[in-house]
GUVEX-699389 format. One record per residue: x, y, z of N, C-alpha, C in turn; residue in three letters. Coordinates in steps of 0.1 Angstrom, whole numbers, padded with zeros to 4 digits, always signed. Layout:
<sites>
XYZXYZXYZala/...
</sites>
This chain:
<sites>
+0785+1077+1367+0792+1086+1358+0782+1092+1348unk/+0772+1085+1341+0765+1089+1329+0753+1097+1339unk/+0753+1097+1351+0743+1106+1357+0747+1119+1361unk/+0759+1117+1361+0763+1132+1365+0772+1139+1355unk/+0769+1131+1341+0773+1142+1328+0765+1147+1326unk/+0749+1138+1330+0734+1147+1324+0735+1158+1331unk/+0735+1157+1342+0736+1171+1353+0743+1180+1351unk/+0753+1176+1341+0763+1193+1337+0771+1191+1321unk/+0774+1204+1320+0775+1203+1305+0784+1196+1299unk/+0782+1181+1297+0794+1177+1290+0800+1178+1279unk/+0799+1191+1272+0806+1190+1259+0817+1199+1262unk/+0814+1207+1275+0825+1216+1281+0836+1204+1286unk/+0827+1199+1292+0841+1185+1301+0848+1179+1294unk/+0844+1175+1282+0852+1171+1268+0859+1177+1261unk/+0857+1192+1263+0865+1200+1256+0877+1204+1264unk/+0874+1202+1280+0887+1206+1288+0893+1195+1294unk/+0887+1184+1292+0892+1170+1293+0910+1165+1284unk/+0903+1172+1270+0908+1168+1261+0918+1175+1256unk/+0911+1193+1260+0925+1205+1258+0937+1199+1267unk/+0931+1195+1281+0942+1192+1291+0954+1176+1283unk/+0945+1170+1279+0954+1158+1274+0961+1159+1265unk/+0958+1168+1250+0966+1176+1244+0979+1184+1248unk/+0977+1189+1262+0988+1198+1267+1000+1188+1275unk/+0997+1183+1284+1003+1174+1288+1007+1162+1285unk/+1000+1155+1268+1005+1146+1262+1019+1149+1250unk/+1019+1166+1252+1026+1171+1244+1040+1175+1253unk/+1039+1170+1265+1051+1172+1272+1052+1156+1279unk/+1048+1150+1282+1048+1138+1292+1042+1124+1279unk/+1053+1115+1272+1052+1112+1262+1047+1094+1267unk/+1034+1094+1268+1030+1078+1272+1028+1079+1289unk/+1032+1088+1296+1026+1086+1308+1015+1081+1313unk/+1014+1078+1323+0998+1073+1326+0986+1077+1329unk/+0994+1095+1335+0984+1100+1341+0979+1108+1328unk/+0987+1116+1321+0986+1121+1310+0969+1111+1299unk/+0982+1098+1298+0964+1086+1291+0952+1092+1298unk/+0953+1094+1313+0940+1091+1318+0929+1100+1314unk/+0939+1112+1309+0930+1120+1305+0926+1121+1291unk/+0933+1113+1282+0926+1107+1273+0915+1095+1274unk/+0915+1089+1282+0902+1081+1285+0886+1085+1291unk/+0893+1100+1299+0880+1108+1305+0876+1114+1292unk/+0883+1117+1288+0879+1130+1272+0872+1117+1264unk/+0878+1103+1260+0873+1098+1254+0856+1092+1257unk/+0853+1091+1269+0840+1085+1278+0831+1098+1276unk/+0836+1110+1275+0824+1123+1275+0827+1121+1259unk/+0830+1120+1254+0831+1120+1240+0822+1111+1231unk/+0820+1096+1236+0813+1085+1233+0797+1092+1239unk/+0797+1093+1252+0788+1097+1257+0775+1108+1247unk/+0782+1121+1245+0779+1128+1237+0776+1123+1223unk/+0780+1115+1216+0778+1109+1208+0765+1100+1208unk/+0762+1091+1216+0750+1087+1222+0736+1094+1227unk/+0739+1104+1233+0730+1107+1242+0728+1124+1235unk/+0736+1133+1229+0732+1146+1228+0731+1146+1212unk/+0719+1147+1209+0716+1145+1194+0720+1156+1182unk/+0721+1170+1190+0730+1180+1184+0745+1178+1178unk/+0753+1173+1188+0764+1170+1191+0771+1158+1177unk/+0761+1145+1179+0758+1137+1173+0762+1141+1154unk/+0748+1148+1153+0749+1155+1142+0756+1162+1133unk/+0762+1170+1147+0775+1175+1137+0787+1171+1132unk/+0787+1158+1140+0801+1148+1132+0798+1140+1125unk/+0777+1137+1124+0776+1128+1114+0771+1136+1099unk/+0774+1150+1101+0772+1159+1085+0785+1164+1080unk/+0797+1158+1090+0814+1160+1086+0813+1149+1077unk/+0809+1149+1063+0811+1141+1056+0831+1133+1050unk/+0840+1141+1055+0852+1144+1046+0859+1134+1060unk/+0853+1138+1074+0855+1126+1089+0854+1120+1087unk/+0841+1109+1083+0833+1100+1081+0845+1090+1069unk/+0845+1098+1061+0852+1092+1048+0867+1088+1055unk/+0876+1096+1060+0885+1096+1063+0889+1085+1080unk/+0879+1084+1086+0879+1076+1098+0873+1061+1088unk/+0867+1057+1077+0865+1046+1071+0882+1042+1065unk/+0889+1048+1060+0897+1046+1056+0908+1043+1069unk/+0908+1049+1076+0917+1045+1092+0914+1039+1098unk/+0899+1034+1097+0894+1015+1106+0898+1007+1093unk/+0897+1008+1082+0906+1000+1070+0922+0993+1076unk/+0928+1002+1076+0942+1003+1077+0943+0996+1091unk/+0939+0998+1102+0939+0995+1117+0933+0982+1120unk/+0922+0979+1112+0915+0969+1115+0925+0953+1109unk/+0925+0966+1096+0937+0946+1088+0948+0945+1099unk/+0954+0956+1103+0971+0953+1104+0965+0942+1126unk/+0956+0952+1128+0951+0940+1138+0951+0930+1140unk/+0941+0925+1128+0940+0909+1124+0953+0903+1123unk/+0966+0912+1116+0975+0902+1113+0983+0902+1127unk/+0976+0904+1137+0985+0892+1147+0984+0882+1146unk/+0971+0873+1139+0964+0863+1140+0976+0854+1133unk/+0985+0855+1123+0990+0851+1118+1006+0855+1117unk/+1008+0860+1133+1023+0869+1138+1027+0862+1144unk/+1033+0863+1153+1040+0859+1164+1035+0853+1180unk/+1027+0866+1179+1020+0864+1194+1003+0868+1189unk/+0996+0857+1183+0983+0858+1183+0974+0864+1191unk/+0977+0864+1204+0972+0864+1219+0969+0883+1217unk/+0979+0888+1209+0979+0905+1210+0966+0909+1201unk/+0959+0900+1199+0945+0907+1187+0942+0919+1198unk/+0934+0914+1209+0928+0923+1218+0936+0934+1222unk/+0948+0934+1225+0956+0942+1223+0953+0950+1211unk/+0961+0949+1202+0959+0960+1192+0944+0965+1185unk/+0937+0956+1185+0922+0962+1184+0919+0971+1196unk/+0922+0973+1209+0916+0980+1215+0926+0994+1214unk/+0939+0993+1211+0948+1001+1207+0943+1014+1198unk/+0936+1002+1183+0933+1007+1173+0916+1018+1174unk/+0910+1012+1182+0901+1026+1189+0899+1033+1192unk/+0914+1030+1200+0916+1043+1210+0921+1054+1197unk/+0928+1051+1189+0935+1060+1177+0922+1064+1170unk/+0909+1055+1163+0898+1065+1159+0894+1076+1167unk/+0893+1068+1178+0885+1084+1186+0893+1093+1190unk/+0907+1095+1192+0917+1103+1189+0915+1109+1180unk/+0915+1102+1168+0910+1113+1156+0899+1121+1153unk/+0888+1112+1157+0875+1118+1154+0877+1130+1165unk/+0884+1129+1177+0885+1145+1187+0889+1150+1182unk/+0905+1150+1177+0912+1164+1167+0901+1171+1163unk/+0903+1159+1153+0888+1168+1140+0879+1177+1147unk/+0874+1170+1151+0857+1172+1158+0864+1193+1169unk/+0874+1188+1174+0880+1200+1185+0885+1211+1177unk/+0896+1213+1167+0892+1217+1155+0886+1224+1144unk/+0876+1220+1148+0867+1228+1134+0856+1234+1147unk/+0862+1233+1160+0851+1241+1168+0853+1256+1172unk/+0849+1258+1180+0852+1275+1186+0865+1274+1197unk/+0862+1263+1200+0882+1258+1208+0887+1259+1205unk/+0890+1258+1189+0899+1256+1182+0912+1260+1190unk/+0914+1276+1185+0923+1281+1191+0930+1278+1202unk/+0923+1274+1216+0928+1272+1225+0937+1255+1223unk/+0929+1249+1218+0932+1231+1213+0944+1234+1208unk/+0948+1243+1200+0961+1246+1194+0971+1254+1204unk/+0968+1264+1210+0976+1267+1220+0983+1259+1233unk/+0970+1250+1231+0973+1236+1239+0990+1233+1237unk/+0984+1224+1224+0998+1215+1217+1014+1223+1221unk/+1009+1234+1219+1020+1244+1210+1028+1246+1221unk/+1016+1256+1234+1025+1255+1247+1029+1244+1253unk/+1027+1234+1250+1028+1217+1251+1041+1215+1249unk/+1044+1219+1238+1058+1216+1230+1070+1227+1236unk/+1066+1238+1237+1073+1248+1239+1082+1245+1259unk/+1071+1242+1264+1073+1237+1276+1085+1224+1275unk/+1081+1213+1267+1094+1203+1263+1107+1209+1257unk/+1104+1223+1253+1117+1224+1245+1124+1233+1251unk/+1120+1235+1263+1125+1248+1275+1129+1239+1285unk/+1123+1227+1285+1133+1222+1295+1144+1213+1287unk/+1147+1211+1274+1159+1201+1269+1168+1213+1267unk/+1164+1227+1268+1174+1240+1268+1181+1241+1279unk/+1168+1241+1292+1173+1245+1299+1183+1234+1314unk/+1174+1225+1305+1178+1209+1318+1189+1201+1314unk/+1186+1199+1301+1192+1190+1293+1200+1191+1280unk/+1203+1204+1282+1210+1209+1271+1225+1202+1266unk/+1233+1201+1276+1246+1194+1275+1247+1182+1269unk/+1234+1174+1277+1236+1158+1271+1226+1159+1256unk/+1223+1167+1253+1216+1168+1240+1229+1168+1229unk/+1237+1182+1237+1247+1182+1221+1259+1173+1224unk/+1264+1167+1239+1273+1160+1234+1272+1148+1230unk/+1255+1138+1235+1257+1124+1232+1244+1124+1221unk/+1236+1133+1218+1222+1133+1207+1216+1121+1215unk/+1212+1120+1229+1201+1111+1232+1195+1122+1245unk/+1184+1116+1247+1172+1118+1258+1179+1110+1271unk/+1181+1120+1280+1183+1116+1295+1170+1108+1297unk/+1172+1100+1304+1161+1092+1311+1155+1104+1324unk/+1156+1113+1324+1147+1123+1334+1138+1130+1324unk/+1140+1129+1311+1132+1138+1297+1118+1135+1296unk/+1107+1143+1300+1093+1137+1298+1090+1134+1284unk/+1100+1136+1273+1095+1136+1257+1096+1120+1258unk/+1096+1122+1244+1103+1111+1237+1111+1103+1240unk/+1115+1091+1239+1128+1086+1243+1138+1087+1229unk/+1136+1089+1218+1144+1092+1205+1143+1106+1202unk/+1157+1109+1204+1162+1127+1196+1156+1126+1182unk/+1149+1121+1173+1146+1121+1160+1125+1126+1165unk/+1121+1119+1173+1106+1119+1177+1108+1135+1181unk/+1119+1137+1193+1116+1152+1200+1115+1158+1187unk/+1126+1161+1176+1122+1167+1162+1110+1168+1159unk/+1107+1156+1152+1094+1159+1146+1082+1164+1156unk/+1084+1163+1169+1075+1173+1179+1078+1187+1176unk/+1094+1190+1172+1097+1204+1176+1088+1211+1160unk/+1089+1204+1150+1086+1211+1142+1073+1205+1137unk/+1065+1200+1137+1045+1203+1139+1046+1213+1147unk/+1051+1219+1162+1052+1227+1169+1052+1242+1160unk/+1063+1239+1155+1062+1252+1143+1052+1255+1135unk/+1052+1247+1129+1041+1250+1118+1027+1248+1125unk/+1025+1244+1134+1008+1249+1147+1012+1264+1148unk/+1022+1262+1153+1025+1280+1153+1025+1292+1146unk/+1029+1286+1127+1024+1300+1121+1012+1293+1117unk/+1004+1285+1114+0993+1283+1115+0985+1296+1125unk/+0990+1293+1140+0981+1300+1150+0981+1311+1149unk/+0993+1321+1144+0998+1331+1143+0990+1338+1128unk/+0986+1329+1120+0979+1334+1107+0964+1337+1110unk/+0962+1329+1121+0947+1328+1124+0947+1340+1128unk/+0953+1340+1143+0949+1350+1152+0958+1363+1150unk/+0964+1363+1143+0979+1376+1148+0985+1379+1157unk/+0984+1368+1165+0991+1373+1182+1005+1369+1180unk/+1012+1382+1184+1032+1378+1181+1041+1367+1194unk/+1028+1361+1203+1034+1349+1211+1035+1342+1205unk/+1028+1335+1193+1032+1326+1183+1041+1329+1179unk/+1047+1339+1173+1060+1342+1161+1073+1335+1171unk/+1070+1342+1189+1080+1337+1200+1079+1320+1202unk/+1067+1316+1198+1070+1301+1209+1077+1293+1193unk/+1075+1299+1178+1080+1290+1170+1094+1292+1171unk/+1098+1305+1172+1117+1304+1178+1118+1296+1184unk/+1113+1297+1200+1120+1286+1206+1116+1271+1202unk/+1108+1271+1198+1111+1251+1190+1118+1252+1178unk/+1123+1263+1170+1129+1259+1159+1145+1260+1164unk/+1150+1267+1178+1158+1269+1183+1163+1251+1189unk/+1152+1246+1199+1157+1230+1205+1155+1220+1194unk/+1148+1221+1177+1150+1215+1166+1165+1217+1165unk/+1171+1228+1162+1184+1232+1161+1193+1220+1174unk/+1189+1221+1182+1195+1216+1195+1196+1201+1192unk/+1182+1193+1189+1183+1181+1185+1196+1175+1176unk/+1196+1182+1168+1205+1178+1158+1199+1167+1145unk/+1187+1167+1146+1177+1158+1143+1180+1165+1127unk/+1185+1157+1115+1184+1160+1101+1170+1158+1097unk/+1168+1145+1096+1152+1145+1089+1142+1155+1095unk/+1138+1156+1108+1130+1165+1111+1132+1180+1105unk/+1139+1185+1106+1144+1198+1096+1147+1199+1085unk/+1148+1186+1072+1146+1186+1056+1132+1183+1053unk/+1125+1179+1064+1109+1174+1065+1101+1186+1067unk/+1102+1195+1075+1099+1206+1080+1102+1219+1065unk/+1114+1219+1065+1115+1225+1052+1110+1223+1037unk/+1107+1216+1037+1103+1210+1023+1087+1208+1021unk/+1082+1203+1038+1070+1206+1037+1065+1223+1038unk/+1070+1231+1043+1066+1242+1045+1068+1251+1026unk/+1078+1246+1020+1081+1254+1004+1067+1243+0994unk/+1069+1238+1000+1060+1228+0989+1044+1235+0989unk/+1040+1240+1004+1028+1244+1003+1028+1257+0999unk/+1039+1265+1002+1040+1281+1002+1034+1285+0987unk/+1028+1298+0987+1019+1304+0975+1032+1310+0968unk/+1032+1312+0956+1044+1312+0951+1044+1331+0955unk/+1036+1337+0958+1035+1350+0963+1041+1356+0974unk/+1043+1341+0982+1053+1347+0993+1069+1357+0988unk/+1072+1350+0978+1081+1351+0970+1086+1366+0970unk/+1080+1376+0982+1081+1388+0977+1092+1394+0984unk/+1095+1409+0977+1109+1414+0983+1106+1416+0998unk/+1098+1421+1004+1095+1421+1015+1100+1406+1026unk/+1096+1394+1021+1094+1389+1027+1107+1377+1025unk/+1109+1381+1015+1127+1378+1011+1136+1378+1025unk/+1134+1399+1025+1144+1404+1033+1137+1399+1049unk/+1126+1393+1053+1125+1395+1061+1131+1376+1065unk/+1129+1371+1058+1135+1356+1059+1152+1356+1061unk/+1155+1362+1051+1170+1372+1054+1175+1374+1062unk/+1172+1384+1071+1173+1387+1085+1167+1378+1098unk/+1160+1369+1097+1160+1360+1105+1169+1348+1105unk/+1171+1343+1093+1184+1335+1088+1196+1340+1098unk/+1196+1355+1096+1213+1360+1104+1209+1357+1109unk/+1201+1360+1122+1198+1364+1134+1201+1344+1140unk/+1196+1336+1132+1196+1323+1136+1210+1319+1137unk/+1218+1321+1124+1231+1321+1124+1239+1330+1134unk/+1234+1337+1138+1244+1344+1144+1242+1335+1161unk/+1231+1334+1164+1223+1327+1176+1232+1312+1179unk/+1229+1306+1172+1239+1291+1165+1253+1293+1169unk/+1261+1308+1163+1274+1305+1168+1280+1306+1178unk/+1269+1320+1188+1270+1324+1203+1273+1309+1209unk/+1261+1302+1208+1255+1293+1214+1265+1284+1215unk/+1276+1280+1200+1283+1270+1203+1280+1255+1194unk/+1268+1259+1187+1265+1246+1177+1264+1249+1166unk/+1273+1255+1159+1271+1260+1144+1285+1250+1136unk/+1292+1247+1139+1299+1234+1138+1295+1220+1138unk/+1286+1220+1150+1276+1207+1152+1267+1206+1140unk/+1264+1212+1137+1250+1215+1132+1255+1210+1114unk/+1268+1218+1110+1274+1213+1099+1278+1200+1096unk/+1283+1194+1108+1292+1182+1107+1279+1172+1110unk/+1269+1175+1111+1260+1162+1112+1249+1164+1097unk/+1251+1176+1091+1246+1173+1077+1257+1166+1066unk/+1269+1171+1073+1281+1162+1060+1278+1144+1066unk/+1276+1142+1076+1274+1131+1081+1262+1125+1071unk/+1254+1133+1063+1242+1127+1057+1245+1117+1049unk/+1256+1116+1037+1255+1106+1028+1258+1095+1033unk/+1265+1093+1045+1272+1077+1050+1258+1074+1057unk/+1246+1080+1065+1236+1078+1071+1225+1071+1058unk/+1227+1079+1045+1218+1078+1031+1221+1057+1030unk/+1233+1055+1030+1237+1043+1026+1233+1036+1036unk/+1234+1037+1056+1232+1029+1061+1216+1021+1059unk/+1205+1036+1056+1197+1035+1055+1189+1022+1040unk/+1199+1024+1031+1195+1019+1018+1203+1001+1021unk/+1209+1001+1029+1214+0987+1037+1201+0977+1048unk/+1197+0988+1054+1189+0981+1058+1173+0981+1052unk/+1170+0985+1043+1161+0991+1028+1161+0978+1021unk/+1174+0973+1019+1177+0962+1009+1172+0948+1021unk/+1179+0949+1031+1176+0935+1035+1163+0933+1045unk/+1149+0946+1043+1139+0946+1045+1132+0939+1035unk/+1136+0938+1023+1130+0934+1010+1137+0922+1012unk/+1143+0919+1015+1149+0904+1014+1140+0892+1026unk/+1137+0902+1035+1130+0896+1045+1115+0891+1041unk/+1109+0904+1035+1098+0905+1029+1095+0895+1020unk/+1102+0893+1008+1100+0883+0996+1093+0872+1001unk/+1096+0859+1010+1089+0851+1007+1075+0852+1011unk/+1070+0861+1017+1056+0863+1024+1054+0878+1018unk/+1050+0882+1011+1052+0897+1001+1036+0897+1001unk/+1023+0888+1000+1013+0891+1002+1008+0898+1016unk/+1008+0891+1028+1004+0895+1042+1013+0895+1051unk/+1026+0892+1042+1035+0899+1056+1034+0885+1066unk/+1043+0893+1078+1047+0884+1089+1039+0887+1100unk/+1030+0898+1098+1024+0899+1114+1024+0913+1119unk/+1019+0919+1128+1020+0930+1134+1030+0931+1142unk/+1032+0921+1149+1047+0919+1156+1060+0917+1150unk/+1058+0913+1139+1075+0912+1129+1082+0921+1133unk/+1094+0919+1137+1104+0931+1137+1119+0923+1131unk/+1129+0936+1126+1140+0927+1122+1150+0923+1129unk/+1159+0916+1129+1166+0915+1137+1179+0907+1132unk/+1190+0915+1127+1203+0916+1122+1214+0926+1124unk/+1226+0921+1123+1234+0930+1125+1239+0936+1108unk/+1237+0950+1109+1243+0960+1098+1257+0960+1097unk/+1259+0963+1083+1276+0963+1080+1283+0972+1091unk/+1275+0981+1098+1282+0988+1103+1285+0990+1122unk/+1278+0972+1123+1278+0965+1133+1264+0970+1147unk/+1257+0980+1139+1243+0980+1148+1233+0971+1143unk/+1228+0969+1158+1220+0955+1162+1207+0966+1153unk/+1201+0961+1142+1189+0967+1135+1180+0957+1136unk/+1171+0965+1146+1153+0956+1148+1141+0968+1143unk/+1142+0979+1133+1133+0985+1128+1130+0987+1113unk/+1125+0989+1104+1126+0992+1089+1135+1006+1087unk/+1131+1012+1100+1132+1027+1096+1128+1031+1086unk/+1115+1032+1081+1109+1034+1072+1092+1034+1078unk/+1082+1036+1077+1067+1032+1083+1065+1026+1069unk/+1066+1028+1059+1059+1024+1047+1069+1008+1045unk/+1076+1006+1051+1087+0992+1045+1082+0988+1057unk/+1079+0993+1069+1075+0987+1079+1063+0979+1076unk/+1052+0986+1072+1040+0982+1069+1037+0970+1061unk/+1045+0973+1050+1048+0959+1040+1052+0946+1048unk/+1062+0946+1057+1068+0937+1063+1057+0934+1074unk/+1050+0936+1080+1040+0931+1089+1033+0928+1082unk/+1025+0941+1073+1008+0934+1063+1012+0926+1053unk/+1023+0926+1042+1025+0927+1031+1018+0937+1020unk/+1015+0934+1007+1013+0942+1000+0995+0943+1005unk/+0987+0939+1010+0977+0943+1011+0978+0954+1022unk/+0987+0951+1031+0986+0963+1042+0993+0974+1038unk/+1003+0977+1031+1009+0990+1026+0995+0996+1015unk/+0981+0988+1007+0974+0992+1000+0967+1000+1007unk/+0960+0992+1018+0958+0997+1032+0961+1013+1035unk/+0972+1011+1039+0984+1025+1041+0979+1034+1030unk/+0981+1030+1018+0983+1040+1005+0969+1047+1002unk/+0958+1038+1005+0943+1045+1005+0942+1054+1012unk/+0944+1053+1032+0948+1062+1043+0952+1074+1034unk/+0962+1073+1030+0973+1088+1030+0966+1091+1019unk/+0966+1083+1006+0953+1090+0994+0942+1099+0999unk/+0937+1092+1004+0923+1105+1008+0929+1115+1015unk/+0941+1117+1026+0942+1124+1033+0946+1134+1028unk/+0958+1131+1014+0964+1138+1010+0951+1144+0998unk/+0943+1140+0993+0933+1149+0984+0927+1155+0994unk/+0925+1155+1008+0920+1167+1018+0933+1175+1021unk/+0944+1174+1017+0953+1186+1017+0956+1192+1007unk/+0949+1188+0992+0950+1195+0985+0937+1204+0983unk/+0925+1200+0990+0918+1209+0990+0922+1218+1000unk/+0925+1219+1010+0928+1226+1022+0940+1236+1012unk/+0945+1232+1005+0956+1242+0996+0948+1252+0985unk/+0938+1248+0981+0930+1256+0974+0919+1265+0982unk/+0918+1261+0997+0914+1269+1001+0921+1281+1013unk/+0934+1280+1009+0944+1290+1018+0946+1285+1028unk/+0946+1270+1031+0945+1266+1046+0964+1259+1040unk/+0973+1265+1040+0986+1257+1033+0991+1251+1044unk/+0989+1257+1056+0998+1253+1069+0993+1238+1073unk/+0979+1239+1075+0972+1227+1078+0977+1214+1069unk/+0983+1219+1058+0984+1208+1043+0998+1208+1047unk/+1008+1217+1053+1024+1214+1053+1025+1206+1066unk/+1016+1201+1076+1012+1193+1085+1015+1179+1082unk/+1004+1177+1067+1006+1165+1065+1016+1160+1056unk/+1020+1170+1047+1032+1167+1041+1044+1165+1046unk/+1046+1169+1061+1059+1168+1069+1057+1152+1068unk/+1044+1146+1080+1044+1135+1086+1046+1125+1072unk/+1042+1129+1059+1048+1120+1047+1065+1117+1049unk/+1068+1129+1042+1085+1130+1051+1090+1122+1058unk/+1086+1126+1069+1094+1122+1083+1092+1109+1085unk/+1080+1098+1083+1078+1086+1080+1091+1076+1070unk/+1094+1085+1060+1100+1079+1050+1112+1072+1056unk/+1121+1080+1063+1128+1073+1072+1131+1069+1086unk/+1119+1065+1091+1113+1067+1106+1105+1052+1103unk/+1108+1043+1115+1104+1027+1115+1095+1024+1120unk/+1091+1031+1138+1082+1027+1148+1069+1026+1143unk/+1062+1018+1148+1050+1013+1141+1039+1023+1146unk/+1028+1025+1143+1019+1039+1146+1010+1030+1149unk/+1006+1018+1156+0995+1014+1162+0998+1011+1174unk/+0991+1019+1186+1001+1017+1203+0991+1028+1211unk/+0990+1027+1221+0989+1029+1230+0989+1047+1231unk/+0982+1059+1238+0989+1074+1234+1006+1074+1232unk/+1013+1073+1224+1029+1078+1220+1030+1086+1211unk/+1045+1087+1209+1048+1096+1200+1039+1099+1188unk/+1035+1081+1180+1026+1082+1172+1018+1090+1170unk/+1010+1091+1179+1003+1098+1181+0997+1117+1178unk/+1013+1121+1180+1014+1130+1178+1019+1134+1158unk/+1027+1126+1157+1033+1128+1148+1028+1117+1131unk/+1020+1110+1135+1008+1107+1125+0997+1112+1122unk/+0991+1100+1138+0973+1103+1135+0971+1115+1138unk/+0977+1128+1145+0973+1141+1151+0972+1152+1134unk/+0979+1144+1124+0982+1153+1114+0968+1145+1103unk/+0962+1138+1104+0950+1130+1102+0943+1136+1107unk/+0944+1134+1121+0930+1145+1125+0929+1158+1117unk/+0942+1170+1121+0937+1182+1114+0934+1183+1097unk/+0939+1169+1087+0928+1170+1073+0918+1170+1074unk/+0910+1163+1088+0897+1157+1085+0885+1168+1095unk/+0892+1180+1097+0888+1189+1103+0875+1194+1098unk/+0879+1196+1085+0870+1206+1076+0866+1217+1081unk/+0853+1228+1078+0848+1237+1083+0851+1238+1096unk/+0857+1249+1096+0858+1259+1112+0846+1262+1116unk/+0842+1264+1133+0834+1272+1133+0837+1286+1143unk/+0834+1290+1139+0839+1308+1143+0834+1308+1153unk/+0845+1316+1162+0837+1317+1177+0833+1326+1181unk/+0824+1327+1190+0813+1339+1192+0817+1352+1199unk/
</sites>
């Protein structure tokens, strides 16, 4: 293998190794074949690392990487250890080798990113997503709006709340890509994911998505122009929505929000109850909960990542956590002072959408994946480099 990367250029192989895993990891959610090509991208990647001293260099003068990948072997390395003191101690090797695989995931983003691929790395994802959201239109449209779950033939996600937060990073890669380049297939592929967001019925992903997008916006957008042109896309959505048949749906599952606010703050309360007598390090990497809610569902998650965190690490592993997102978030506020808002309403979603979202982000390529560490990677991007 290492003899026949010398023989040809492996920074290309890494870059199409990894465009390809990006594309297909963005439609085929944990597959195997999909992994494999994050294991090839990751071996030319280590490789180059070692052996091409150019290559080398330019990740080791990404000072803002460096800082930010110290802070994510922090966080990954403690919550590791606490199998030692979980459930199934036996899973160290497990999640340490887990927790790897997620650095050098990140150090690609980044590293892919701030290169002359850029663009394509992004068209990757995008048409990645666009492809998932053309077939839950076109395949799976029925069992979306009458039961809000994932057919077991759906290459996404297996949770309608994950396809969300896919559909909208999807968007915002999109006017991202669309600011870079001006090409109006972007303006098209963010309809259609803001269209199967629509479909999901997914609340959080679309208060997450909205809130991160106003939060970063220059208060200049603010203009008549661009008023009327948000205006007329609003009809055009509304009007789209009622052809379609979910403009009813779509109401009746935001009035549904306050009785969802309470289930949530039910199982919020008896996370903290669980937590108390072990509030230092927690129960383990494996803790999960397991009670029945007033409202008779079997609850084995925090639904939360940040309550989650506590409950496995305790209070040293949510500190853990809070350092992570500290640095990442002072790299989104530089990235805001330097016009880069989209890249910064990236990470402000995945803040969001965590808050009430449980699944743990240390595993294997999943959803995680996408919808954490991938928004990690693009803070830690820094400097573009222009392509020739």
């Amino acid at each position: 293998m290492m003899h026949f990367l010398r023989r040809i250029n492996a920074e290309h192989l890494y870059y199409l190794f990894f465009t390809l895993f990006l594309f297909f990891s963005a439609i085929f959610c944990g597959y195997t074949r999909s992994t494999n090509l994050f294991h090839l991208s990751g071996i030319v990647f280590l490789f180059l690392i070692f052996r091409n001293k150019t290559f080398r260099d330019t990740l080791l003068h990404k000072k803002q990487m460096l800082y930010g990948l110290l802070f994510c072997s922090i966080y990954l390395l403690y919550f590791s250890l606490s199998t030692l003191w979980g459930d199934i101690p036996s899973n160290l090797e497990s999640a340490l080798t887990h927790s790897l695989y997620i650095l050098i995931f990140v150090a690609m983003v980044a590293k892919i990113l701030s290169s002359e691929k850029r663009e394509i790395a992004l068209a990757a994802i995008i048409f990645g997503f666009v492809a998932l959201a053309l077939f839950l239109i076109v395949v799976d449209y029925q069992n979306l709006l009458t039961n809000r779950l994932m057919s077991p033939i759906s290459p996404g996600p297996s949770n309608v709340i994950d396809v969300g937060g896919y559909f909208s990073i999807g968007i915002i890669l999109s006017l991202l890509a669309f600011k870079e380049s001006k090409k109006p297939v972007f303006i098209i592929t963010a309809s259609i994911l803001f269209i199967a967001l629509l479909l999901t019925q997914s609340r959080g992903p679309f208060i997450a998505l909205v809130i991160s997008l106003i939060v970063t916006s220059h208060y200049k957008i603010l203009s008549r122009k661009n008023v009327l042109i948000a205006a007329i896309a609003l009809a055009v959505v509304i009007t789209a929505m009622s052809y379609i048949g979910i403009t009813e749906m779509v109401i009746e599952r935001f009035q549904e929000l306050s009785s969802q606010v309470y289930l949530r703050l039910s199982i919020w309360r008896h996370t903290f109850e669980v937590i108390s007598p072990d509030i230092v390090f927690g129960y383990g990497f494996d803790k999960s909960l397991n009670f029945i809610n007033y409202s008779g569902e079997h609850i084995t998650t925090t639904h939360s990542l940040y309550l989650g965190s506590m409950l496995k690490g305790g209070l040293v592993g949510v500190i853990s956590l809070l350092m992570l997102l500290g640095y990442i978030a002072y790299r989104a506020l530089c990235y805001i002072k330097e016009e880069r808002r989209f890249e910064a309403a990236i990470f402000i979603f995945m803040l969001i959408f965590y808050v009430s979202q449980g699944m743990f982000n240390i595993s294997n390529p999943s959803e995680s994946w996408y919808l954490f560490w991938f928004p990690i990677g693009v803070l830690l991007a820094g400097e573009i480099k222009k392509a020739r």
